[in-house]
MILO-537490 format. One record per residue: x, y, z of N, C-alpha, C in turn; residue in three letters. Coordinates in pm, whole numbers, plus 50000, padded with zeros to 5 digits. Layout:
% residues N
XYZXYZXYZALA/...
//
This chain:
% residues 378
085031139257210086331134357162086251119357135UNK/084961113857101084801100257038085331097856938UNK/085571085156922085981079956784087701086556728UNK/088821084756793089791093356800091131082956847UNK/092681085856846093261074556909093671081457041UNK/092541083557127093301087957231093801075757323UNK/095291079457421095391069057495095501067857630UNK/096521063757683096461062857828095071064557950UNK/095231069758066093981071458119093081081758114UNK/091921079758160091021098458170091781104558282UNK/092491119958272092641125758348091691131258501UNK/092311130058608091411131758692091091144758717UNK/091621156158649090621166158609089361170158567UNK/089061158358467087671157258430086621160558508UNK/086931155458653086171148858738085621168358811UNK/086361182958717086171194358766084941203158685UNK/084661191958607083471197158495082071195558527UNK/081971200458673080331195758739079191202158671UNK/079461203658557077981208258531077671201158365UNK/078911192058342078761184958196077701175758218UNK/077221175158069076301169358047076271156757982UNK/077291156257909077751138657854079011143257846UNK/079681130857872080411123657858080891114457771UNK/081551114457643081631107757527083171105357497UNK/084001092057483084891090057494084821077357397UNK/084041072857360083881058957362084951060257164UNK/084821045857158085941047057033087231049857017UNK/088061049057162089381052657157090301040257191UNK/091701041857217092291033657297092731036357456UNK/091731040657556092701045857675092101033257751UNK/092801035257857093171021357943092811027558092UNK/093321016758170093541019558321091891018658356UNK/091711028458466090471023658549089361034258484UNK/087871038058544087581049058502087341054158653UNK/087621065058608087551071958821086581072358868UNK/086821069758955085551071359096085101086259105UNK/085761092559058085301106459086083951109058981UNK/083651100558861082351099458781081241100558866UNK/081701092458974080111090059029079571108459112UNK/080341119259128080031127159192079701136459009UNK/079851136258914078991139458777077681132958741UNK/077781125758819076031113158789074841123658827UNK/075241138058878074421146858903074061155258804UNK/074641155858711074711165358600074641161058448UNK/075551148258489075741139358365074411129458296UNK/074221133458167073221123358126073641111258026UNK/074641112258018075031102157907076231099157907UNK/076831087957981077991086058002078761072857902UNK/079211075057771079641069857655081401062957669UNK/081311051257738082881048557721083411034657651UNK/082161029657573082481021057507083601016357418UNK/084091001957364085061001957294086261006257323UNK/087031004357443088161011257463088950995457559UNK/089851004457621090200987757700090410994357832UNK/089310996457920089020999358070089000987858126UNK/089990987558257089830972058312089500978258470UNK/089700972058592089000967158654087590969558691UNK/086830981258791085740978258834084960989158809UNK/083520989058792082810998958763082371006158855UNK/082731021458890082711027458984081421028959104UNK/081641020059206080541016459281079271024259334UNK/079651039759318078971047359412078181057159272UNK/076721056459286075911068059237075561076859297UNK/075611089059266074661101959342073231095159361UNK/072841098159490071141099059508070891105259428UNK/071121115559354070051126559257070551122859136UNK/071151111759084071621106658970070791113158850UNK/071171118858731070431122058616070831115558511UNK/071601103558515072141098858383070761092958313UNK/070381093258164069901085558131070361075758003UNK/071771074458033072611061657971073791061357991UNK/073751040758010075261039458063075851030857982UNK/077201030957863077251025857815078821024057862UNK/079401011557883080821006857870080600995757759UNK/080130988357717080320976457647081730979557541UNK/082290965757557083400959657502084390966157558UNK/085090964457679086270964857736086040955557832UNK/086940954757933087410945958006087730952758137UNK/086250951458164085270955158285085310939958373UNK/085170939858517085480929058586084460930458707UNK/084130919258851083500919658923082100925658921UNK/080990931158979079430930658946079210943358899UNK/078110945958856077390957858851077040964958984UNK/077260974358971077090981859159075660985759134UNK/074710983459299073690982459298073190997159275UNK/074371003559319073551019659391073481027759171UNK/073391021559096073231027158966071871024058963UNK/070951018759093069571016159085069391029959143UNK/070181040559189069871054259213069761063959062UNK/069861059558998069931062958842068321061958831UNK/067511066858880066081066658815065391063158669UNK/066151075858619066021081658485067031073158407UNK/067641061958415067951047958320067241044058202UNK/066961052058086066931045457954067721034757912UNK/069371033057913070021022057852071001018157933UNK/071061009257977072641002758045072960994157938UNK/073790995257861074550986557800076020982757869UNK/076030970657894077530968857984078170953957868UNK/077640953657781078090942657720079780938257667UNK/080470926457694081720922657574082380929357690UNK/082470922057842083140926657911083530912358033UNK/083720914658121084600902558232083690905558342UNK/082420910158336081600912658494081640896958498UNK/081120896458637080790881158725079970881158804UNK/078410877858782077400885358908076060872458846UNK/075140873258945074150865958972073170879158883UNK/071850876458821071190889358758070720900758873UNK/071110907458798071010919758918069250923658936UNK/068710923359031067740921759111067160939959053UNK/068280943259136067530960459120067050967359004UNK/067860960458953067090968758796065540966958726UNK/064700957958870063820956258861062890976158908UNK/063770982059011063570996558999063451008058907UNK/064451001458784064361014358681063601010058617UNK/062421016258623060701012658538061221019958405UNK/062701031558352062231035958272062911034458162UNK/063831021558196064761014158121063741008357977UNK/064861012257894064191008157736065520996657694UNK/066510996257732067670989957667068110986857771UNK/068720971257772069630965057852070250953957805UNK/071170958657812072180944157724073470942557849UNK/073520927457848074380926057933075340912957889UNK/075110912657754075800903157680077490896957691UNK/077530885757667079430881157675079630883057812UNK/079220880657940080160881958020080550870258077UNK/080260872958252079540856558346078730858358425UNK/077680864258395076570867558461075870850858486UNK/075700846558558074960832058567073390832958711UNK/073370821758707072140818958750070620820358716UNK/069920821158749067970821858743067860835858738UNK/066740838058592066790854058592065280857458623UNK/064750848158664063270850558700063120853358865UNK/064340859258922064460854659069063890867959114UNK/063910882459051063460896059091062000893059131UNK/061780906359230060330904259263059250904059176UNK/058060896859152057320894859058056600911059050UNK/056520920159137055580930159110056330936759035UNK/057580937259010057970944758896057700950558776UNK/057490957358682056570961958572057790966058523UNK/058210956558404058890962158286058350969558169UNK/057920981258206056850990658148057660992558010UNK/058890998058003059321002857860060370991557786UNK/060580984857845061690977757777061220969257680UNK/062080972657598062000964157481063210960557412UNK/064510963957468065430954157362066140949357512UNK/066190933257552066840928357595067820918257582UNK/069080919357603070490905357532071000902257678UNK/070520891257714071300883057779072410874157740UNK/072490878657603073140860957543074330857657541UNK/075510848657537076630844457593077180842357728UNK/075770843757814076710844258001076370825758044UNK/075830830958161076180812458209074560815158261UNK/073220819358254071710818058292071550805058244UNK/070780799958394070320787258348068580790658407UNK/068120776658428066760771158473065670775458381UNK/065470777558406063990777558310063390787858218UNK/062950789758138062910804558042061760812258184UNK/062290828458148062060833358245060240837658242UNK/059390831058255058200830658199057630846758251UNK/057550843858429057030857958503057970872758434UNK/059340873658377060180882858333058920887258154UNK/058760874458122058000879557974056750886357994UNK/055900880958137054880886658107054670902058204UNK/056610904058194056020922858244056500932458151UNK/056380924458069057480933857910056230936657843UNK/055450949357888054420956257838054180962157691UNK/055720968257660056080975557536056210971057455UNK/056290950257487056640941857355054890938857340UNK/054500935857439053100921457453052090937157422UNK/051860950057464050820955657438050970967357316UNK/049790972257222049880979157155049550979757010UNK/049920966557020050450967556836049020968956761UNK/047530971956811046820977356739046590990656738UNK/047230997656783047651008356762048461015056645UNK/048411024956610049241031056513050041038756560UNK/052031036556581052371041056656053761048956503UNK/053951061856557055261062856476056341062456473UNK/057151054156435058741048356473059611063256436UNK/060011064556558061311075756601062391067856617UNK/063481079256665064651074256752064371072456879UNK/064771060956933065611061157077066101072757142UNK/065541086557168066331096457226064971104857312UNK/065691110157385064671119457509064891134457492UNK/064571144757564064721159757548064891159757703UNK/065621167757743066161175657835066131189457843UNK/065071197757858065431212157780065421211057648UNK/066331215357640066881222957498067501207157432UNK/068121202057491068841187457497068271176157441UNK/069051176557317068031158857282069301149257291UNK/069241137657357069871127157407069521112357342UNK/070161117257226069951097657117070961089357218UNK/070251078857311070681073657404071141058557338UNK/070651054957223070151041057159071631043357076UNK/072741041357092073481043756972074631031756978UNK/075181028756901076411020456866076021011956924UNK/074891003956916074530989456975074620979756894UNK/076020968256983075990955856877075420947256940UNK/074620939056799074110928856803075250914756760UNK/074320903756779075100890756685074600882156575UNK/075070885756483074450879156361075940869856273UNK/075400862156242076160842956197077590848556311UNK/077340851156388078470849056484079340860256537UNK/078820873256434080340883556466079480894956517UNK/079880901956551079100912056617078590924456534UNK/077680932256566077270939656429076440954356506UNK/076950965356451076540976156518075730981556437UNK/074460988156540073380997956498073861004856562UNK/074001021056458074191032356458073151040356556UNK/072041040656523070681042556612069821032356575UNK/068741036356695067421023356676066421032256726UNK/065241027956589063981031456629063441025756746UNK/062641032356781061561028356912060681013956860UNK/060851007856746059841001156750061090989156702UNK/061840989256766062800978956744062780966056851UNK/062260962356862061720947456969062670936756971UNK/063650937957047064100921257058064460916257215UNK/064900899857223064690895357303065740884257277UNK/067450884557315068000874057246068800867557402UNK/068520853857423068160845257573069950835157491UNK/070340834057363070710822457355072300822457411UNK/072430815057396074150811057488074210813057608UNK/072800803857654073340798457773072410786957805UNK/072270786657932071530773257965070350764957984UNK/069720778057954068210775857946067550764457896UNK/066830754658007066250741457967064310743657968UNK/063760731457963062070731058007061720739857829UNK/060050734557863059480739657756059440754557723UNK/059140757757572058930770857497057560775357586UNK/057830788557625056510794657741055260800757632UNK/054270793257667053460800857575052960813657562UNK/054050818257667053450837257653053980845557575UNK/054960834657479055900842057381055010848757238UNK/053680838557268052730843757147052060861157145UNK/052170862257285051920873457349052700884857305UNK/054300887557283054740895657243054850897457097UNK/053400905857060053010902556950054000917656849UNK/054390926156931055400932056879056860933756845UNK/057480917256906059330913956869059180911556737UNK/060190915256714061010913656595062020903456560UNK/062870902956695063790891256699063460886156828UNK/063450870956823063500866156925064610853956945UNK/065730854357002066800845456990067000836657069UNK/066580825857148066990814857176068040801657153UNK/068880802657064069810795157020070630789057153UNK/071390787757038072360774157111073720778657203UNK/074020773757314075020777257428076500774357399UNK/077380777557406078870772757386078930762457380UNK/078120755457523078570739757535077610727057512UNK/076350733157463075310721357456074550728557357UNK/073790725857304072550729757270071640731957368UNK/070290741257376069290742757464069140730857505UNK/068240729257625067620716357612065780720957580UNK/065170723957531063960730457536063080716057469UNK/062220716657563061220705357523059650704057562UNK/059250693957524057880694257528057230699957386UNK/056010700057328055400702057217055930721457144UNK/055830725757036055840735656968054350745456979UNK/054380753457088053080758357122052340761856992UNK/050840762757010050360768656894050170782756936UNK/050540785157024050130799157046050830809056955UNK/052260801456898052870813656830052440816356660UNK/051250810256648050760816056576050430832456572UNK/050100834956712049970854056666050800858556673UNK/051990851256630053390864156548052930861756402UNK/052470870156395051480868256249052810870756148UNK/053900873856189054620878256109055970876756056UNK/056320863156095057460853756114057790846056043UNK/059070851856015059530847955925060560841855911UNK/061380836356043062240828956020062000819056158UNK/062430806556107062300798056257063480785256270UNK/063960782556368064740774156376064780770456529UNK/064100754256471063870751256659064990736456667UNK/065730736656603067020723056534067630724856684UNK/067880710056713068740704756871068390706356973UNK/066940705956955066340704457057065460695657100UNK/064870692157223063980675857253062650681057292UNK/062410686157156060490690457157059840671957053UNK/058690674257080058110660957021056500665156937UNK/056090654356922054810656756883054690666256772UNK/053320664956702053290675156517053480686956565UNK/053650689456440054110700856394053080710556358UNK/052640724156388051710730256435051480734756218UNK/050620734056234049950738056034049460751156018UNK/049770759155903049380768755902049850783555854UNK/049460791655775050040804455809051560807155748UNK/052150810655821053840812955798054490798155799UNK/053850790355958054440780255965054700763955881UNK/053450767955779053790765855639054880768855555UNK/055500777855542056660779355470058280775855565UNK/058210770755630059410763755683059580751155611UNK/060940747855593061570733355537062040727755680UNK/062730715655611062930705155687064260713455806UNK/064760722955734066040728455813065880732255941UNK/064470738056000063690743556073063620731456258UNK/063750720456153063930710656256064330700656285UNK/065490702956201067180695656234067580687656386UNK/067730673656386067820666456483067190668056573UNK/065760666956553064650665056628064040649156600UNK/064190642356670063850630856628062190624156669UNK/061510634856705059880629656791059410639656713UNK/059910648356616058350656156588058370650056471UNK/056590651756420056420643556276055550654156218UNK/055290650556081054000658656010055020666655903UNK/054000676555799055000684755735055750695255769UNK/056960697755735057420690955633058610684055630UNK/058080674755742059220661955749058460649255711UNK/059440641855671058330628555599058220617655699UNK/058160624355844057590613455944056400615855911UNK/055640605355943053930607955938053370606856082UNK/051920608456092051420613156223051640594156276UNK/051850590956425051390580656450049960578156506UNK/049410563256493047740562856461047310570256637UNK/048050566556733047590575156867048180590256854UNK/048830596556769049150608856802048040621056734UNK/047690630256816047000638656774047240646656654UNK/046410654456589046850657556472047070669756503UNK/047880676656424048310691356440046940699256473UNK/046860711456511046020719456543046570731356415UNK/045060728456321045380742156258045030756056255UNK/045850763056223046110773156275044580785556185UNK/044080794356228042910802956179043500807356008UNK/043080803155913043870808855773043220821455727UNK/041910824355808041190836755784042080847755760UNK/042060861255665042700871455728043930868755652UNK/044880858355589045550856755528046000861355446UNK/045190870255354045960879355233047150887355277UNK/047840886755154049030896755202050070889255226UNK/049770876055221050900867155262052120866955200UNK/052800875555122053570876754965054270887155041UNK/053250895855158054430906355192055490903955203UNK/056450917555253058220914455323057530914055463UNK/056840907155523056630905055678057630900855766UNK/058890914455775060140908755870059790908655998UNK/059270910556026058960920156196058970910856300UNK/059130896456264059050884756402059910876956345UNK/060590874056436061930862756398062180851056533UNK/062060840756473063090834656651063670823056551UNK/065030823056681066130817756628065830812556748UNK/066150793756742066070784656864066680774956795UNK/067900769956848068470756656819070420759456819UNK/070650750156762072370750656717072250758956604UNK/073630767356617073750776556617073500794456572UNK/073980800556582073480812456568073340820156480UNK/072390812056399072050817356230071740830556205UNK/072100838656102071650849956064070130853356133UNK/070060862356137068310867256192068290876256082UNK/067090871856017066700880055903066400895355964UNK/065680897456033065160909056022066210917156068UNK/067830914656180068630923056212069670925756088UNK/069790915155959070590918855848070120927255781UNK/068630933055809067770940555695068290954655790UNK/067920953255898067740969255967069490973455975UNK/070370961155990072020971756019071930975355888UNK/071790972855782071770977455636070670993055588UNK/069790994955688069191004855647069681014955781UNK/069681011955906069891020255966071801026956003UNK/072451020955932073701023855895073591037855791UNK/072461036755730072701052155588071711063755684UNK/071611058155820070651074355867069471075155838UNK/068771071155739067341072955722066881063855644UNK/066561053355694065641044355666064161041055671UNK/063791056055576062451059655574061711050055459UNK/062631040055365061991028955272060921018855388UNK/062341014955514061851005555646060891011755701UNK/061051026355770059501028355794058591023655745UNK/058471032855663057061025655566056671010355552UNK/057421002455516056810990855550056540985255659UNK/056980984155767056750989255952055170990655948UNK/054831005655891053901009455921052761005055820UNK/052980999255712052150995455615051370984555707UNK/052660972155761052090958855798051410960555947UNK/051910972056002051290977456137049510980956091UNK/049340988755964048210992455954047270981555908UNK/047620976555835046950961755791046470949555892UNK/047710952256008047060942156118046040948656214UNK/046130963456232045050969256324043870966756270UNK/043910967156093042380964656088041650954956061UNK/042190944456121042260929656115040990929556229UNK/
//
């Protein structure tokens, strides 16, 4: 009964359907709380859909031990106080989306448990503090689309968090084939990846579904200071990578422009503007085709293509391997980062809501897999 004007609250009848399997509500107008009695369906239930509606206070604290959901979506209502821990009884967690809501919590620790989380967005709320604080043995084995962006995270980019994101940093010489986002249950296929908004020049923007080979990583609007981590060269499979600018400051991100991100062989948009990085400007490759826009009120970096020149003690750029270069003419969308004031279009998410809005964006495959095959045999 998605997408519909239903109103008032969910009847607490619902709560007599122990053997449903989703739960889909999302797209309406009903209000009030969602019952506590959900959490005794977390046994049966795999997909619990209540997005877009206006649910206010708290998200029902208690999971079944034998939890089977494998997605939790409320984003955009007016959801309040933390995420309850015991949804770390949720094993089988493909997506928590809780985004465009009023939570208030420090980053939740446990979700360092669901190894089998692919999606987590926890965007717009007040989630604040250090997100590198979970235990380091953690293995973010599947995840690959993470949005922190609009809460209050500060200290330092989360360096130990990047280097357990396996699904971004390993693979990509592989030949892999881009599906949907969805699992089998039986008989049961569960497109878990659905109605996910992103933010592009500012407004929010929904994918219908998302392929598996959809990679992003968007950190910006909030407080994140210290240098760009060079393990970002590492996730040689994002697509977007968003770092931008916070409500109330710009980043502070500083220190030199690694060369490591040269092996995003495939990047195509960059904007590192309002921020206090110094020293040249790395030569080469893609990073050749950037203008001056790229690094907007930066006042210490020099070289092209700004018409500071090198000074006689400053080292000279490190250039980048040009070997291997053909092909450079491609549509190479597949790596993006956005770093600076404000929150410019991301090329590669205006290309995909445009193809994956008509259902089959088998043109995008193919090029996916064209530039996938060309780099394996590199």
């Amino acid at each position: 009964v998605s997408n519909n004007n239903l109103i008032r609250e969910i009847p607490f009848s619902i709560c007599n359907l122990t053997s449903i399997m989703g739960l889909s509500l999302y797209k309406n107008n009903l209000n009030e709380t969602i019952p506590e009695c959900i959490r005794n369906l977390s046994c049966s239930l795999l997909d619990i859909g209540l997005q877009n509606n206006n649910f206010h206070s708290q998200i029902p604290k208690n999971f079944a031990k034998r939890c089977m959901l494998k997605s939790f979506h409320t984003n955009n209502n007016k959801l309040e106080g933390s995420l309850p821990p015991l949804l770390g009884n949720c094993k089988d967690l493909n997506l928590l989306d809780v985004g465009n809501n009023n939570l208030n919590d420090t980053f939740p620790n446990w979700l360092g448990n669901l190894d089998q989380r692919e999606v987590l967005i926890l965007r717009s709320n007040g989630f604040y503090g250090k997100v590198d604080s979970f235990d380091v043995s953690v293995s973010f084995t599947h995840l690959r689309v993470i949005d922190l962006s609009h809460n209050n995270f500060g200290g330092y980019l989360p360096t130990l968090f990047f280097e357990h994101l396996h699904a971004i940093r390993e693979g990509y010489e592989k030949k892999v084939e881009p599906e949907y986002m969805e699992d089998a249950i039986g008989t049961v296929i569960v497109n878990y990846a659905f109605f996910l908004s992103f933010t592009a020049k500012g407004l929010g923007t929904e994918f219908q579904l998302l392929l598996s080979i959809w990679m992003v990583i968007d950190l910006s609007s909030n407080k994140f200071l210290g240098e760009i981590p060079k393990i970002l060269g590492e996730l040689h499979l994002l697509i977007v990578l968003n770092l931008s600018h916070n409500y109330l400051s710009s980043n502070k991100l500083e220190g030199r422009i690694p060369t490591e991100l040269k092996n995003l062989g495939f990047l195509k948009v960059l904007n590192l503007s309002q921020n206090n990085l110094k020293g040249p400007i790395p030569q080469g490759k893609q990073v050749d085709t950037f203008t001056n826009d790229s690094y907007m009120g930066i006042l210490d970096l020099c070289g092209l293509p700004l018409s500071k020149s090198y000074d006689t003690d400053e080292e000279t750029p490190a250039k980048f391997d040009r070997d291997d270069d053909d092909g450079g003419d491609e549509l190479n969308w597949k790596f993006s980062i956005l770093m600076g004031y404000g929150c410019g279009l991301v090329l590669g998410m205006s290309m995909a809501y445009t193809v994956f809005t008509t259902g089959k964006p088998w043109w995008l495959i193919r090029i996916v897999e064209l530039d996938r095959q060309r780099f394996a045999k590199r």
